[in-house]
C-alpha positions in Angstrom: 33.4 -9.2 -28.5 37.2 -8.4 -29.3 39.3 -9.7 -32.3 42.9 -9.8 -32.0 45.3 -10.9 -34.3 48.4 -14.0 -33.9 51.2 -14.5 -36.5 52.3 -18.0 -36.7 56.1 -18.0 -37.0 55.8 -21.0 -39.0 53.7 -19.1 -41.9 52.8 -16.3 -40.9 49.0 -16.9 -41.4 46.6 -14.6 -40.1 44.3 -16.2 -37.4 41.8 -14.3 -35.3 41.0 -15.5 -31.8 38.2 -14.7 -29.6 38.7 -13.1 -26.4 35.8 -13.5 -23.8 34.4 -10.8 -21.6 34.3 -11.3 -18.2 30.2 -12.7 -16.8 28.4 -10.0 -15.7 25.2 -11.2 -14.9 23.4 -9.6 -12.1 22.3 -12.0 -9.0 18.8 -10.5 -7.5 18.6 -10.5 -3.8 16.4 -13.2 -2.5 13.0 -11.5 -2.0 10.9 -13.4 1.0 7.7 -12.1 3.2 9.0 -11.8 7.1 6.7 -15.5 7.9 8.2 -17.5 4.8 11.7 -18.8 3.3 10.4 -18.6 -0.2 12.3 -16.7 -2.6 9.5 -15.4 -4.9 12.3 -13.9 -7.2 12.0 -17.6 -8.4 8.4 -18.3 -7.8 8.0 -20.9 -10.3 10.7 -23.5 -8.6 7.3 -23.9 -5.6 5.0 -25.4 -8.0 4.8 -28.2 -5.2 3.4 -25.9 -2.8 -0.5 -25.7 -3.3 -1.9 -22.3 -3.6 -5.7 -23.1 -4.4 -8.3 -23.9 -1.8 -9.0 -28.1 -3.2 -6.6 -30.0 -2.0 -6.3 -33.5 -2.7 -3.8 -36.4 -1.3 -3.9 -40.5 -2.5 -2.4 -41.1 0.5 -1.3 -40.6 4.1 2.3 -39.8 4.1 4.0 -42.7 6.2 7.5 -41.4 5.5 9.8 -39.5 8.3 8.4 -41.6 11.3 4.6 -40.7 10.5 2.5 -43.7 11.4 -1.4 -43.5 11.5 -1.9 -45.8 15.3 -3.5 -42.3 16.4 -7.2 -41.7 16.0 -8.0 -38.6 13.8 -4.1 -37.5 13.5 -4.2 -35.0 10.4 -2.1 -35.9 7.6 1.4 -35.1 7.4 1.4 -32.9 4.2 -0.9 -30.4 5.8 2.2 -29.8 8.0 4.1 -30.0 4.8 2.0 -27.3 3.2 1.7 -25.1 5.7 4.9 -24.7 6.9 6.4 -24.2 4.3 4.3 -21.3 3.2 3.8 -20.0 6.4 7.3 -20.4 8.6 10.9 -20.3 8.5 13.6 -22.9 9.3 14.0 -22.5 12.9 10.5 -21.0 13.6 8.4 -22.2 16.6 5.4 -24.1 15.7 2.7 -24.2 18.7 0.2 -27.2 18.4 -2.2 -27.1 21.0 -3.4 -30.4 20.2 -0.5 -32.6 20.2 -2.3 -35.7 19.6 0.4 -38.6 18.1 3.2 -35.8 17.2 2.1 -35.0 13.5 3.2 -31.3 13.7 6.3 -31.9 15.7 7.7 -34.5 13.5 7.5 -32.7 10.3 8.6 -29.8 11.9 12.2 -31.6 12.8 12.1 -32.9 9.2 11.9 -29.7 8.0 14.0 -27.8 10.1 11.9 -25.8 12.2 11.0 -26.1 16.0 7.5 -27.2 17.9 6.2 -26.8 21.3 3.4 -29.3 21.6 0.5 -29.0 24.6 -1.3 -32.9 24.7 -3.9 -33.4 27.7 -3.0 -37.4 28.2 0.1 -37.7 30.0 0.4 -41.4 28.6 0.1 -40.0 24.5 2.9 -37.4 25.9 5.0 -40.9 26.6 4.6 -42.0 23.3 5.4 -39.1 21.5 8.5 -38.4 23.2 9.6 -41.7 22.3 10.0 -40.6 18.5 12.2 -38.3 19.4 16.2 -38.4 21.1 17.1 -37.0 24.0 18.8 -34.1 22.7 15.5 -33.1 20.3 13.9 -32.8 23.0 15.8 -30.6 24.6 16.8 -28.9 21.2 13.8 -28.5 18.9 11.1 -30.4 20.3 9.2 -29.2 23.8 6.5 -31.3 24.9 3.9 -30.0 27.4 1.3 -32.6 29.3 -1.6 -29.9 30.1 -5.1 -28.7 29.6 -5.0 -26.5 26.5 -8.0 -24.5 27.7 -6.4 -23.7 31.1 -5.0 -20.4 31.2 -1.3 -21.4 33.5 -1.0 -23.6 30.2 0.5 -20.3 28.7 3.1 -19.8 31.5 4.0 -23.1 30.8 4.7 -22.3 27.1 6.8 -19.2 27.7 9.1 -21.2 30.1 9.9 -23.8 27.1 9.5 -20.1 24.7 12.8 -18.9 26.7 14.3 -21.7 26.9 14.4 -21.8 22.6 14.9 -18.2 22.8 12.0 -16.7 21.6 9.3 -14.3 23.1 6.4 -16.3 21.1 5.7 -18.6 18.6 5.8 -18.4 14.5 3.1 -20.7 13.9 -0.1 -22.0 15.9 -1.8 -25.2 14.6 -5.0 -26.4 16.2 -6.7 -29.8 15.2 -9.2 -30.5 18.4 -11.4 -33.2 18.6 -14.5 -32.8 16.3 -16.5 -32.5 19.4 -17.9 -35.3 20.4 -17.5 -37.9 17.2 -14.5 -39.9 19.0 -14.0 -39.6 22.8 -10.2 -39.0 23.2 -10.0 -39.7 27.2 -12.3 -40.3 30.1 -10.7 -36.9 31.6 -13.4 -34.2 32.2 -10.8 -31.5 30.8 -10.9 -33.3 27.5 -13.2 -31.9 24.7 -14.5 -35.0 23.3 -16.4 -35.3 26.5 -18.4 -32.1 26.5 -21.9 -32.3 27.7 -22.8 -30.5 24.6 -21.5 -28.8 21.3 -22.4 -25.3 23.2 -19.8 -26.4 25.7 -17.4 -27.9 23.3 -17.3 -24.2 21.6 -16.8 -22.1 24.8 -13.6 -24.5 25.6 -12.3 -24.4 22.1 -12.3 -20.7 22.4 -10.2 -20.7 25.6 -7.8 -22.7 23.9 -7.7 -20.8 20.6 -7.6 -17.7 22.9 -4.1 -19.4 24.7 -2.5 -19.7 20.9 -3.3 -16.2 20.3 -1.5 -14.7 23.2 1.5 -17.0 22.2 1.6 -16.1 19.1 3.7 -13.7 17.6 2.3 -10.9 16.0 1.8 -10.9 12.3 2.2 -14.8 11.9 -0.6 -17.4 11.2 -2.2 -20.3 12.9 -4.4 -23.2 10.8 -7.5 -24.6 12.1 -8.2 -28.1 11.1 -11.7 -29.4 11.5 -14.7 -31.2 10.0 -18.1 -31.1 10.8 -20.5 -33.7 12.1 -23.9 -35.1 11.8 -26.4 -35.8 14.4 -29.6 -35.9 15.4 -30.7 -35.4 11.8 -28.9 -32.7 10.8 -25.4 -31.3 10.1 -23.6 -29.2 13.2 -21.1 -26.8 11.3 -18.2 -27.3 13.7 -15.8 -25.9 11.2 -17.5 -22.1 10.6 -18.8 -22.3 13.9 -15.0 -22.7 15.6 -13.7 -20.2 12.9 -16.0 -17.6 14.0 -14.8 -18.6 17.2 -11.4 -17.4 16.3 -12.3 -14.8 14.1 -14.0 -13.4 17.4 -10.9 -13.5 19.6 -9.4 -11.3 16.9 -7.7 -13.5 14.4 -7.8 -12.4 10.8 -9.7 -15.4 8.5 -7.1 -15.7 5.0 -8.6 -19.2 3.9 -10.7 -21.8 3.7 -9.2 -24.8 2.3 -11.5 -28.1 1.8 -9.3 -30.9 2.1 -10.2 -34.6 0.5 -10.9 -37.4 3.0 -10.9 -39.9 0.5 -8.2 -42.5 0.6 -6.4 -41.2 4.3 -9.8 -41.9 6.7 -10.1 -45.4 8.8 -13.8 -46.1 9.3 -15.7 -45.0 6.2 -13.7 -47.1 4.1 -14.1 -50.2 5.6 -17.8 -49.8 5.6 -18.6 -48.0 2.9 -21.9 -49.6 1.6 -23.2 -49.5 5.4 -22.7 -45.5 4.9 -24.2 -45.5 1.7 -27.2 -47.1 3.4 -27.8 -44.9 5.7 -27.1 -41.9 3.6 -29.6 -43.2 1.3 -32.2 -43.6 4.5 -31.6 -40.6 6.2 -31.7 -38.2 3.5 -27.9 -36.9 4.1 -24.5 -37.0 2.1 -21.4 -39.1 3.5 -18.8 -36.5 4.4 -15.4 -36.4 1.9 -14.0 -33.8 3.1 -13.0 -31.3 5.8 -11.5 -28.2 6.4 -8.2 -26.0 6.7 -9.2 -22.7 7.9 -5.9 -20.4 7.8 -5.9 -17.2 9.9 -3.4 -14.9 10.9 -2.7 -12.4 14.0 -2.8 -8.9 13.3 
């Protein structure tokens, strides 16, 4: 701090006045990891983003054009959550189950990109009907093919070139959970597997497509629950991770989400479960699971 010195001319009183010195703080370089847009010089402003493996929402997120007409959709804050941690704005996300559009409408909101693969031609329809002309041409690619077929990746790389990229930042797979809710009468579908054994070899062709259109050091989610029949639980989630894990993805997390509150069935009927649970000597399922890999 500098004092100077001013004569009044009126009565030549001494007064000292403060001269300030010029701001010299230092502004740190944003410091990001090559798959994310957070700045973790300022860590603390993300406390929204979850970083713990319990994760629980009251509600389905109906915001943003997100509706719930669609049978087993995921959530919308998944999305959320996931992209934001694991992309950046103008990324590619690759859903190989496009189902009612959850990943490709929060990736517009969001500012990113998606490339979505959906078996029914008629569910391709509807979900290109949340969309404008020129999103669809833009930001969103939509893709009505079988997931497990091989020639589904050569469709992907046309629509990758077309957005400019060699591959995709982000792969997000939500399949059917085998055979719990049959998606289509089409044999290609995976709800209508003869049997779980079946169900697993044709996740793993599809799970083997994202990971040849994914770029190399990014990360893909697998979202899945398991079932219960014929008197006992059939670990779909583990057994489709190892699935993955076998193609030569790297496992980084296994998140348990809470079903409470977002599913259709159990809550309408929730003394009928209790029932049964009670009579067949099992739990009623509340959960399911996020398993986060990433391509190495």
């Amino acid at each position: 701090m500098i004092w100077g010195i001013m004569v009044k001319a009126s009565n030549t009183k001494k007064v000292r006045i403060q001269e300030q010195k010029p701001d010299l703080r230092i502004v740190k370089e944003v410091k990001t990891k090559p798959y994310s847009d957070i700045d973790l010089n300022n860590w603390k402003d993300y406390s929204h983003i979850k970083t713990d493996t319990w994760w629980e929402f009251a509600s389905r997120d109906k915001s943003n054009g997100h509706s719930n007409e669609y049978h087993g959709n995921y959530i919308p804050q998944i999305a959320q959550q996931l992209y934001e941690r694991f992309t950046k704005k103008g990324d590619i996300v690759l859903d190989m189950f496009l189902g009612s559009g959850t990943s490709a409408i929060e990736a517009l909101h969001m500012g990113r990109r998606c490339i979505g693969v959906e078996l029914k031609p008629e569910q391709v329809d509807i979900v290109s009907n949340k969309f404008s002309p020129k999103e669809l041409v833009t930001d969103i690619n939509l893709i009505c093919s079988d997931s497990a077929n091989e020639e589904v990746k050569e469709k992907i790389q046309a629509r990758l070139d077309v957005m400019r990229r060699d591959k995709a930042q982000f792969l997000v797979l939500h399949p059917p959970y085998d055979d719990i809710i049959k998606f289509s009468d089409k044999k290609e579908d995976l709800s209508n597997c003869a049997n779980t054994e079946e169900f697993y070899n044709l996740f793993k062709k599809v799970a083997q497509n994202g990971y040849d259109m994914l770029e190399k050091g990014r990360f893909a989610a697998l979202i899945i629950g398991d079932k219960y029949a014929n008197g006992e639980i059939v670990p779909l989630g583990a057994d489709c991770a190892n699935k993955m894990r076998e193609i030569g993805f790297k496992m980084k997390a296994v998140i348990v989400k809470n079903m409470e509150g977002n599913e259709r069935a159990k809550g309408k009927t929730a003394n009928l479960w209790r029932y049964r649970a009670l009579n067949g000597g099992f739990y009623i399922f509340k959960h399911e699971y996020i398993y986060v890999f990433q391509k190495v």
